[in-house]
ZANU-61505 format. One line per 8 residues: number of its first residue (from 0); their letters; for each residue x, y, z of N, C-alpha, C. Coordinates in nm, 2 decimals. Last residue first. Example, Ala and Ser with C-alpha at 12.3 -4.5 7.8 and 13.67 -1.06 7.14 Angstrom:
// ZANU-61505
1> sa> 1.28/-0.22/0.71/1.37/-0.11/0.71/1.29/0.00/0.79 ~ 1.32/-0.57/0.78/1.23/-0.45/0.78/1.32/-0.33/0.78
END
This chain:
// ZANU-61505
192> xxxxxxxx> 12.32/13.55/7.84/12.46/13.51/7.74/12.41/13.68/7.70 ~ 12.18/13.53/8.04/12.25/13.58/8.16/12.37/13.62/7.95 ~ 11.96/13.46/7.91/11.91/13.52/7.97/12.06/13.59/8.03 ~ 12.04/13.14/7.85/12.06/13.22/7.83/12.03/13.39/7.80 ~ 12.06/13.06/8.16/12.16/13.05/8.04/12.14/13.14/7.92 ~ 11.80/13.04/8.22/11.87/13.15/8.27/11.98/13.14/8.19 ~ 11.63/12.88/8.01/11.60/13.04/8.06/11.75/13.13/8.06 ~ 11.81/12.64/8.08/11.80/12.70/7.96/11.75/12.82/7.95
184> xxxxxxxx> 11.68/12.60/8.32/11.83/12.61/8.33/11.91/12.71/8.19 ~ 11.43/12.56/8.26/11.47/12.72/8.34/11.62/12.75/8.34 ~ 11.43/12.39/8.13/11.35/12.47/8.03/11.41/12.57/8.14 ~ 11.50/12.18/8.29/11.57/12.21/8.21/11.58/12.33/8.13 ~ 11.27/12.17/8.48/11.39/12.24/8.50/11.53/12.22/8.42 ~ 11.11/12.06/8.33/11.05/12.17/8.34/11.18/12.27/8.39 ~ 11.09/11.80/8.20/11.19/11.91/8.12/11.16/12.03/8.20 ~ 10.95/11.70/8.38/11.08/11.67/8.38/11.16/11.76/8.33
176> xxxxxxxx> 10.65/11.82/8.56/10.73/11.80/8.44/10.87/11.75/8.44 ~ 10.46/11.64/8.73/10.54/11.72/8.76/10.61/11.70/8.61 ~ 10.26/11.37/8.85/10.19/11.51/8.77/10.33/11.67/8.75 ~ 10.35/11.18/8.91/10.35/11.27/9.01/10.29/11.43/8.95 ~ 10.24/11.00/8.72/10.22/10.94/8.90/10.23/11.10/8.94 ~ 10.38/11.10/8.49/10.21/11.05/8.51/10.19/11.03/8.67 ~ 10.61/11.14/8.57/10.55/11.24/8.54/10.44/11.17/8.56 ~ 10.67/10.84/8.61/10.69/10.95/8.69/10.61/11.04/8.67
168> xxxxxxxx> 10.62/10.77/8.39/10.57/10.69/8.42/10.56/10.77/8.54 ~ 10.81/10.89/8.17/10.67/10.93/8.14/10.59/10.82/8.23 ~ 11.01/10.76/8.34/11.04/10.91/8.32/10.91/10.90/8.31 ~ 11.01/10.47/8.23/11.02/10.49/8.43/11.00/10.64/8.42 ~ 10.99/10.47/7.96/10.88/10.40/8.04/10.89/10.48/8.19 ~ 11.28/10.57/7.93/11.19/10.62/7.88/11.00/10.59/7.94 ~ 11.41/10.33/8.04/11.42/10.42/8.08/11.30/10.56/8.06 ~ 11.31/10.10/7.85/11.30/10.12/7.99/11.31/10.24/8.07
160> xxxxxxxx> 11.41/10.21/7.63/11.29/10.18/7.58/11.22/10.18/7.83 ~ 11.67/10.20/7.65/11.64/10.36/7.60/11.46/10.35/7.70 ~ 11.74/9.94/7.74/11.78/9.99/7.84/11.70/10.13/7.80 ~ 11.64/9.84/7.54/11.62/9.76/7.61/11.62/9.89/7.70 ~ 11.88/9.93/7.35/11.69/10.01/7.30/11.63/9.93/7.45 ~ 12.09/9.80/7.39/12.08/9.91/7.43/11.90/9.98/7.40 ~ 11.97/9.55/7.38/12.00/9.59/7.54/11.98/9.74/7.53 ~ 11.74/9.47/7.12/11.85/9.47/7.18/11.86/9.54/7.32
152> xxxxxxxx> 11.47/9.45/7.06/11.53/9.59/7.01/11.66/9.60/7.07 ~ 11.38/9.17/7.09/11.32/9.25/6.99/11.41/9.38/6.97 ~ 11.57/9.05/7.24/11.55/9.00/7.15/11.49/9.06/7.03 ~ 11.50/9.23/7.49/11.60/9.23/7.45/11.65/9.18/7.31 ~ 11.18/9.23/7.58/11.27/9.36/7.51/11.43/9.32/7.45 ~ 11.13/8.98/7.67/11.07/9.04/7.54/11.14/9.15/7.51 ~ 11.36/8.89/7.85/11.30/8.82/7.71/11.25/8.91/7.63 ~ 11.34/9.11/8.02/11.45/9.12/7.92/11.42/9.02/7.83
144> xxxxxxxx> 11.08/9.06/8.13/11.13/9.19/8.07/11.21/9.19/8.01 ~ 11.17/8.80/8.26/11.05/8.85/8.15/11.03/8.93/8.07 ~ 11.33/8.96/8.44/11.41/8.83/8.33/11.26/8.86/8.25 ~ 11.21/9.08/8.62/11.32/9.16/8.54/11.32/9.05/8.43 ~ 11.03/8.88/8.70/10.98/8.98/8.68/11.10/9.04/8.55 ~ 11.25/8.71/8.83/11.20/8.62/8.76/11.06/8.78/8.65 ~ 11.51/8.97/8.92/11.44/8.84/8.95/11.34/8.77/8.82 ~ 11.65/9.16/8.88/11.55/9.20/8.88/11.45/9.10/8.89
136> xxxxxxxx> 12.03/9.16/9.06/11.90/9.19/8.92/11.74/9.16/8.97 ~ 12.01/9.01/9.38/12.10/9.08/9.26/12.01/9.06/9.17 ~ 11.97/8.80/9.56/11.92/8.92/9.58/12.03/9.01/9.51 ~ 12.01/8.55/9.54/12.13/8.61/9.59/12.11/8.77/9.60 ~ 11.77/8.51/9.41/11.73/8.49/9.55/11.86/8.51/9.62 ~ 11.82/8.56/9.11/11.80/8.66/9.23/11.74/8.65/9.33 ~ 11.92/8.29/9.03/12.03/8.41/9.05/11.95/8.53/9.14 ~ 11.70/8.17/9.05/11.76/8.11/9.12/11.88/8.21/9.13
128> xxxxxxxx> 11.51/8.31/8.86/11.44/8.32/9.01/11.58/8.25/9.09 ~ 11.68/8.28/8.61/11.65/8.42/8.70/11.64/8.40/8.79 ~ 11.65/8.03/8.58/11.81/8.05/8.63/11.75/8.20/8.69 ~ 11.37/7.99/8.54/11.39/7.93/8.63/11.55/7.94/8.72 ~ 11.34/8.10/8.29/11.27/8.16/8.40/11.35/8.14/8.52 ~ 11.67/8.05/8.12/11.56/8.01/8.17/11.50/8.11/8.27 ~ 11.88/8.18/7.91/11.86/8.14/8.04/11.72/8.16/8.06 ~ 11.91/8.23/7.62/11.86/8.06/7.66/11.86/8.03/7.80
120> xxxxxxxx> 11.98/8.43/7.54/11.82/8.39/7.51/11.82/8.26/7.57 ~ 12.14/8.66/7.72/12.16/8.48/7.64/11.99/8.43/7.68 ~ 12.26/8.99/7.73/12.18/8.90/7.74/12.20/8.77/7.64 ~ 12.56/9.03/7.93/12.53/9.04/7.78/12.37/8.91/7.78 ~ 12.56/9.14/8.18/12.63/9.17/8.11/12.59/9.20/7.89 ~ 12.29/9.18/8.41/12.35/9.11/8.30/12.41/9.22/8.23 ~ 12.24/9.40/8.61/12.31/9.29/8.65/12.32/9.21/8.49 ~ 12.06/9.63/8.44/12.23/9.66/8.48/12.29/9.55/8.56
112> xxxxxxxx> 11.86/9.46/8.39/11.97/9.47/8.26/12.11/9.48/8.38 ~ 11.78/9.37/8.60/11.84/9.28/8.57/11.87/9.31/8.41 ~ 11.67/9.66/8.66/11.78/9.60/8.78/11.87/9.49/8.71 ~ 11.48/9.72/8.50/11.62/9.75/8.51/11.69/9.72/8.53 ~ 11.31/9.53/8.60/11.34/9.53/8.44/11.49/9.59/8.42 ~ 11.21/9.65/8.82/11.27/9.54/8.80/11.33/9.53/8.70 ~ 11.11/9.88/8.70/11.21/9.91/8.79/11.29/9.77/8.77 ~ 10.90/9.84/8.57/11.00/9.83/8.45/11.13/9.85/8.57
104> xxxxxxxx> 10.74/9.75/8.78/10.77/9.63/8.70/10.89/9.64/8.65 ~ 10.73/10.02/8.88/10.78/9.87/8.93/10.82/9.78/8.92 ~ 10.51/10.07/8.67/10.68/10.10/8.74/10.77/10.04/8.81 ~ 10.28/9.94/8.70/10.41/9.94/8.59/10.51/10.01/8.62 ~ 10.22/10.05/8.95/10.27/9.92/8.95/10.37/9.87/8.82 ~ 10.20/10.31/8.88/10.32/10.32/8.94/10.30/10.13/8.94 ~ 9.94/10.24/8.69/10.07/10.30/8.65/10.21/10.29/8.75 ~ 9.78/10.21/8.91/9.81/10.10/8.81/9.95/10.13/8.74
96> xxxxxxxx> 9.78/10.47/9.06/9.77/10.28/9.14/9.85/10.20/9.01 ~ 9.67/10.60/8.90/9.82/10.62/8.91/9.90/10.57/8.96 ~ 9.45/10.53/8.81/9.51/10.54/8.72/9.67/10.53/8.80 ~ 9.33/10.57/9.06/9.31/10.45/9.02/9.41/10.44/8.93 ~ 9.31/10.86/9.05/9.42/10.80/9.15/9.40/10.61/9.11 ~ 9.12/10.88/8.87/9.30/10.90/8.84/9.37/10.88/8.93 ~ 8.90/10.80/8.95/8.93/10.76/8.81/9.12/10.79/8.83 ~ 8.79/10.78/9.27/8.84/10.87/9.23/8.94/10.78/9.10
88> xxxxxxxx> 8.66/10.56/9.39/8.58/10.66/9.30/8.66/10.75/9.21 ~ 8.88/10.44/9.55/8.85/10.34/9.44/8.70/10.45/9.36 ~ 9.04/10.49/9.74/9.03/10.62/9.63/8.95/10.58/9.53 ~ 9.13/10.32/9.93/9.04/10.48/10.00/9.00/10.56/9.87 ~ 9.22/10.12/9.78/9.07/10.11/9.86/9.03/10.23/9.90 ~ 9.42/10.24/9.68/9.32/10.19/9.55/9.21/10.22/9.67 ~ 9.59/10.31/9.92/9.56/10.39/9.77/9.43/10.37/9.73 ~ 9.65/10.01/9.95/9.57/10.11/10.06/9.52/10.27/9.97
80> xxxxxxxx> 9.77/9.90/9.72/9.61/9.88/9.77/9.52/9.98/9.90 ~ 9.98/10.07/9.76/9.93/10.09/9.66/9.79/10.02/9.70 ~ 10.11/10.05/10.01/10.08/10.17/10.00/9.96/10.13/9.89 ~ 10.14/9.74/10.01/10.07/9.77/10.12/10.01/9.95/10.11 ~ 10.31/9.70/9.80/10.17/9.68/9.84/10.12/9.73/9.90 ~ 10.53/9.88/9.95/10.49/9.93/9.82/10.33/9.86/9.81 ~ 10.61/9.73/10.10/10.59/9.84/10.10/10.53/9.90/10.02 ~ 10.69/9.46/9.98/10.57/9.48/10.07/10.53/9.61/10.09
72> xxxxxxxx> 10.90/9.58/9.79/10.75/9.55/9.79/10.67/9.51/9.85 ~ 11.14/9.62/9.86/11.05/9.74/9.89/10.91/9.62/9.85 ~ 11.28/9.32/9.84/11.29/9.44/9.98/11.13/9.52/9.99 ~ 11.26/9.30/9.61/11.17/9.25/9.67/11.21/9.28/9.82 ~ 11.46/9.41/9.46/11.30/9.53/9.48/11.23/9.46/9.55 ~ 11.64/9.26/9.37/11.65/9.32/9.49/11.55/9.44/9.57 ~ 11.38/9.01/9.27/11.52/9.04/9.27/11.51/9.14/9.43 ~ 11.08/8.91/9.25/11.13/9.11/9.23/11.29/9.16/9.23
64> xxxxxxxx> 11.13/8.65/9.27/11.02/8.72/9.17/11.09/8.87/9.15 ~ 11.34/8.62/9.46/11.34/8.52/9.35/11.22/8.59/9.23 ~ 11.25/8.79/9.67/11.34/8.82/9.61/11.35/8.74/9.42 ~ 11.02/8.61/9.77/11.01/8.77/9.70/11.14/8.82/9.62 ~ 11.16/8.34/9.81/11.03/8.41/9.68/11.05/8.53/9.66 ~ 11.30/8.41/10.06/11.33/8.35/9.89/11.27/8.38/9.78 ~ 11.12/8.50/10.20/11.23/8.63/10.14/11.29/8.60/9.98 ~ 10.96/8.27/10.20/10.92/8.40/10.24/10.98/8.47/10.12
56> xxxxxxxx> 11.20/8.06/10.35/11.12/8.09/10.21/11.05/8.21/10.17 ~ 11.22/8.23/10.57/11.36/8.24/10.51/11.27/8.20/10.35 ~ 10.98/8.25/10.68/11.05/8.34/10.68/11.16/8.34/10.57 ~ 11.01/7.95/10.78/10.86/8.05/10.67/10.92/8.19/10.59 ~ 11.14/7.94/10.94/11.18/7.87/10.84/11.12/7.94/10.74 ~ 11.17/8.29/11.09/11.24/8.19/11.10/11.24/8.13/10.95 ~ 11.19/8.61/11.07/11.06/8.52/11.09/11.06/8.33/11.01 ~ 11.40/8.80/11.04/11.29/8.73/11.19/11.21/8.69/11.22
48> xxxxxxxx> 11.52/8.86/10.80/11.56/8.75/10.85/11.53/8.72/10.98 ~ 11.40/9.10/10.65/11.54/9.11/10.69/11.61/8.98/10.81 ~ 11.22/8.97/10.52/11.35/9.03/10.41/11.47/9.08/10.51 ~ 11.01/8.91/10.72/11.08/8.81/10.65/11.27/8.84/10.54 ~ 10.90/9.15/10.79/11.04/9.13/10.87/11.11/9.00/10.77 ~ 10.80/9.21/10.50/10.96/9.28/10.57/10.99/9.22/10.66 ~ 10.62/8.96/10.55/10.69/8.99/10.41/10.82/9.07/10.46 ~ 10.46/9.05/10.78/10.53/8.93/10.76/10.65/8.96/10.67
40> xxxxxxxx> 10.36/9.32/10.67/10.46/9.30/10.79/10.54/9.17/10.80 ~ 10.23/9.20/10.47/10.32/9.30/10.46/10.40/9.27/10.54 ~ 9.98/9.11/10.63/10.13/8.99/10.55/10.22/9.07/10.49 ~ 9.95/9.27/10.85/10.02/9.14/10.85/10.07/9.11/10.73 ~ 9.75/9.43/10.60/9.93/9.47/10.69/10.01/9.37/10.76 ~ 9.58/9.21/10.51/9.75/9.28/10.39/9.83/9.37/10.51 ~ 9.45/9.27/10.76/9.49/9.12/10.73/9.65/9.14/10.62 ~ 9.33/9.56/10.76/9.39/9.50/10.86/9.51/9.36/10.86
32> xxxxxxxx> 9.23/9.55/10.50/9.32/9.61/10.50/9.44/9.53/10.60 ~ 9.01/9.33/10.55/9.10/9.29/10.45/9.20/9.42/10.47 ~ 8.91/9.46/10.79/8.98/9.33/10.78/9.04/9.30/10.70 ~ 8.77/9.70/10.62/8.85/9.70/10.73/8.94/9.58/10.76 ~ 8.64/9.57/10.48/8.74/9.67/10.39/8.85/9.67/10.50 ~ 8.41/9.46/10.61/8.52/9.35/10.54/8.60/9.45/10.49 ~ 8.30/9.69/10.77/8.38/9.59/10.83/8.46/9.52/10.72 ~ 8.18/9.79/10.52/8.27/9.88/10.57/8.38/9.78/10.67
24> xxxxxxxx> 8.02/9.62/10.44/8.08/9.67/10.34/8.19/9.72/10.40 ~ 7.83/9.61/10.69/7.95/9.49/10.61/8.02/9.56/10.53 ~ 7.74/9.92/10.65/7.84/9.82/10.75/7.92/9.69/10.70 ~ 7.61/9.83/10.43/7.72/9.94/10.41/7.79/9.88/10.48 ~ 7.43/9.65/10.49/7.53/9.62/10.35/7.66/9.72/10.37 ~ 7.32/9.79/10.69/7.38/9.69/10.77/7.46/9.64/10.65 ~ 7.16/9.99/10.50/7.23/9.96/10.60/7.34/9.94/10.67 ~ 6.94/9.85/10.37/7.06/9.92/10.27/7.17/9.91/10.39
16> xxxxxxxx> 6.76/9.81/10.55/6.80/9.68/10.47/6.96/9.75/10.39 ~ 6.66/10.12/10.59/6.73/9.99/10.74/6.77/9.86/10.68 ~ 6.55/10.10/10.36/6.67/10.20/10.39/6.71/10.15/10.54 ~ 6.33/9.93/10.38/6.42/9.95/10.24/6.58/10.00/10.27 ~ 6.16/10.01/10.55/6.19/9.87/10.60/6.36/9.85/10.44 ~ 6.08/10.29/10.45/6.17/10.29/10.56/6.28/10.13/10.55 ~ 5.92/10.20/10.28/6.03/10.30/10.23/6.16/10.25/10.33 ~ 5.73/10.08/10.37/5.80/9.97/10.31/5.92/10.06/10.25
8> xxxxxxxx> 5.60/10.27/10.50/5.65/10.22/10.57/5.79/10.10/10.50 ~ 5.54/10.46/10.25/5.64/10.48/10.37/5.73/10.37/10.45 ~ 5.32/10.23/10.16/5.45/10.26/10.12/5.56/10.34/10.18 ~ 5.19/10.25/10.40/5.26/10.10/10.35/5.34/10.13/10.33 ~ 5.05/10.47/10.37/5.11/10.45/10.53/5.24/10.31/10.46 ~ 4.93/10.47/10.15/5.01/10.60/10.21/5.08/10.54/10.27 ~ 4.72/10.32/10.20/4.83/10.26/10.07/4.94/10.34/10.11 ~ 4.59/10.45/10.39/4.62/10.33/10.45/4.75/10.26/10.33
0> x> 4.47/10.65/10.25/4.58/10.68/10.35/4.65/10.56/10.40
END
């Protein structure tokens, strides 16, 4: 009875040790959320110009990386890690975390086709981040994108190949068909011929 009693007892001393891991576990999830809404918050007010010298670098960067999407991206961080942290069991909201960040990407990607005219393999990382801290095209993110897509399949496949990414990127995030209201437009068309 006396082996009996140990083992219980060394059951118990086991599950009061598991514990206080969860707690921490739970306090640091908490602070680190807590801490990314400050620097979110920093980040927007920084984009609209009230948070002085810090600030004005701040906006420079974000813009100089995301162009004119560096508006929404603190927003957008701050939704998508808050996402990941409450859902980090759940396999497909994980999936759709990762996925809408490639969206974002190809978002940027866009922005600095429809601001270049005609792509020139010879502007630098460095002219991107400096043309979109005037907060136009898709910043030093967009310019990466248009290196590798532009040289390999030109603007216009640039532009097919992006577009095509942001649609089956959609549908995956929001689980909704695209052709679905084509397919009814097409119904009643011809349904009414």
């Amino acid at each position: 009875q006396a082996a009996g009693r140990s083992r219980s007892g060394s059951g118990r001393k086991s599950t009061s040790a598991r514990q206080p891991s969860y707690t921490e576990s739970f306090v640091s999830k908490e602070i680190g959320i807590l801490a990314l809404f400050a620097v979110c918050v920093l980040m927007f007010l920084s984009n609209i110009g009230l948070c002085g010298a810090l600030g004005a670098a701040l906006h420079s960067f974000l813009h100089g990386m995301f162009g004119f999407f560096g508006y929404i991206f603190p927003l957008y961080l701050f939704a998508a890690v808050l996402l990941y942290v409450s859902n980090q069991e759940n396999g497909r909201m994980v999936a759709k975390v990762a996925v809408s960040a490639c969206l974002f990407l190809v978002l940027c990607g866009i922005a600095a086709l429809l601001t270049t005219k005609d792509f020139d393999k010879t502007i630098t990382i460095a002219q991107y981040y400096g043309q979109s801290t005037a907060q136009a095209g898709g910043g030093v993110v967009g310019g990466l994108i248009l290196k590798v897509l532009c040289p390999a399949i030109g603007t216009l496949g640039a532009y097919i190949v992006s577009i095509l990414l942001l649609v089956a990127g959609i549908v995956f995030v929001t689980e909704r068909s695209v052709l679905q209201p084509i397919q009814r437009g097409s119904r009643k068309v011809y349904d009414t011929a």
